[in-house]
C-alpha positions in Angstrom: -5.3 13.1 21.1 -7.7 11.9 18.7 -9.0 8.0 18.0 -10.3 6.8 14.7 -11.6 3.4 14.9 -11.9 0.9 11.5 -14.4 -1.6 11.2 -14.5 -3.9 8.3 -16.1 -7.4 7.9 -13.9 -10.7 6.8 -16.0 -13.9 5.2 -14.1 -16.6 4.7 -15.2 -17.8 1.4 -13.2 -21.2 0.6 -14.6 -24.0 2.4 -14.8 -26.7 -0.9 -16.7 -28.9 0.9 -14.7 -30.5 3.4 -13.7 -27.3 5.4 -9.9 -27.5 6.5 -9.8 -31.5 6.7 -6.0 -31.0 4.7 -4.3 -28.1 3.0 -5.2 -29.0 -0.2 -8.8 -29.4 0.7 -10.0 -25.4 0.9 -9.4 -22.5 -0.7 -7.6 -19.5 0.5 -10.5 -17.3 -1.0 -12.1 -14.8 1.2 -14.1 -11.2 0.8 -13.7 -8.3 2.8 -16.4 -5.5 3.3 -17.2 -2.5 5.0 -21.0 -0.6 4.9 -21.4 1.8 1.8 -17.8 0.3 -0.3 -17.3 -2.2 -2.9 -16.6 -5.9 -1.6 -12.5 -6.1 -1.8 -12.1 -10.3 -2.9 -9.0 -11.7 -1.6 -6.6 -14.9 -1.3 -3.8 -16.2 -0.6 -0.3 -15.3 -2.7 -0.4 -17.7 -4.6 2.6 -19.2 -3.3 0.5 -20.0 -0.4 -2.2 -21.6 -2.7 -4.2 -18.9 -3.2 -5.6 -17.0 -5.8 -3.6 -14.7 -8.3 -6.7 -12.9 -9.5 -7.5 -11.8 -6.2 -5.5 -9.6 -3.2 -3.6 -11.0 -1.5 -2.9 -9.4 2.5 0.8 -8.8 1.3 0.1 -6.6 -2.0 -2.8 -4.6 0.1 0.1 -3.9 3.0 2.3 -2.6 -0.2 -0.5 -0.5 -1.2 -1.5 0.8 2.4 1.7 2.5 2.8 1.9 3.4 -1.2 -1.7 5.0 -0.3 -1.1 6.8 2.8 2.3 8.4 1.0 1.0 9.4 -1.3 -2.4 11.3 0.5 0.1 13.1 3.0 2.1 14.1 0.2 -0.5 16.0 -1.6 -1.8 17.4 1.2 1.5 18.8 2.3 2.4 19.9 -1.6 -1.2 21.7 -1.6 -0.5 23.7 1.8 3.6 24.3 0.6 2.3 25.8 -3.0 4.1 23.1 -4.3 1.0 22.3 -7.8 1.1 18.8 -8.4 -0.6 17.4 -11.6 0.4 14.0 -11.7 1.6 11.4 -9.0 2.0 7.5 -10.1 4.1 4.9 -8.0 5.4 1.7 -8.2 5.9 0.6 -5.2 8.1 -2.5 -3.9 7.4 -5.1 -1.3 10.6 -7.5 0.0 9.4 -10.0 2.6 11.5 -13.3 3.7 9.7 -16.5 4.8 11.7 -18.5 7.3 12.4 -22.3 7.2 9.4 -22.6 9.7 6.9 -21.1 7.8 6.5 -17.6 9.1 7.9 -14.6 7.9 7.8 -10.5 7.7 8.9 -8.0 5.3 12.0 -6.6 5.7 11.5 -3.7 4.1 9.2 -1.2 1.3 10.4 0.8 -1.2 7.8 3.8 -2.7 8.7 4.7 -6.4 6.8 7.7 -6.8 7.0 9.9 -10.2 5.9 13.1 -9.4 5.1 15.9 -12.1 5.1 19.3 -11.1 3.9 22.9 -12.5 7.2 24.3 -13.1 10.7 24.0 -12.1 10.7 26.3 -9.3 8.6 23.7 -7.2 11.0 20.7 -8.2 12.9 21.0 -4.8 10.4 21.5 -2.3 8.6 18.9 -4.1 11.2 16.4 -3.7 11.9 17.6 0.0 7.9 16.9 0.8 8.5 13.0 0.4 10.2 13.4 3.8 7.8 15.1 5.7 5.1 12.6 4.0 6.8 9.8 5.4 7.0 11.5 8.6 3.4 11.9 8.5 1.9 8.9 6.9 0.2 6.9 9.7 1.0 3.5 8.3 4.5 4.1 7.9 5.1 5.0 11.6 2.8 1.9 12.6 5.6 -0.8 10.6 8.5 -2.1 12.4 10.5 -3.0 8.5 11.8 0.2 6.8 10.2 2.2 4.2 12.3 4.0 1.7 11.8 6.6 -0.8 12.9 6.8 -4.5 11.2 9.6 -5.9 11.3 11.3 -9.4 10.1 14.8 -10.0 9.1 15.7 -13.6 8.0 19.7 -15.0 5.3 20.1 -16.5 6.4 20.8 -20.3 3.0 21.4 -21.7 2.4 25.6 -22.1 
């Protein structure tokens, strides 16, 4: 068994003057960064007060698992002969927030749109979504569900 370790840095980024002396007083603003990438800016939802310009920790869980999908799928589509020459998503986060405050997702649902080579790949392709979900690290590491609505186009361009 292998271990991969991640190490990022977080920087608090919102203290307007008076640090966390009410919940109006500070922003929910915040960078993250990691040696040799781009600083990521986030906030809050901005349900929560924060930022809409920025991430938010809820979009960037939607896009971790939209990610990881996606990765394992094109690695298994490359090793099954399966050519893919497009792959977009829209993926869907639902999460509740209880009368108390706290709250989880109750589930995520990947909307990928797939375009193929030709038609003779269109059902192994859609089969592979399985075995990327089976695969994708994040997916296994969520206790909420993750479901799958893919499309699979051809490729009409000769």
């Amino acid at each position: 068994m292998k271990s991969h370790t991640y190490t990022l840095d977080l920087q608090w980024t919102g203290d307007l003057g008076s640090g966390t002396s009410s919940p109006q007083a500070y922003s929910r603003n915040h960078a993250v960064s990691a040696v040799g990438k781009p600083e990521l800016l986030g906030s809050s939802d901005p349900t929560f007060r924060g930022d809409s310009e920025r991430w938010n920790p809820e979009e960037l869980l939607v896009a971790s698992l939209a990610q990881c999908h996606m990765l394992w799928y094109l690695s298994l589509a490359a090793s099954a002969s399966v050519v893919v020459l497009d792959y977009i998503d829209q993926p869907v986060g639902t999460m509740i927030e209880e009368s108390d405050g706290g709250g989880q997702f109750i589930e995520v649902t990947l909307n990928p749109t797939v375009l193929v080579a030709d038609t003779t790949m269109v059902d192994k392709a859609h089969d592979l979504h399985g075995g990327a979900h089976d695969k994708c690290f994040i997916a296994r590491s969520v206790n909420f569900p993750v479901l799958h609505n893919p499309t699979t186009l051809v490729d009409t361009d000769d």
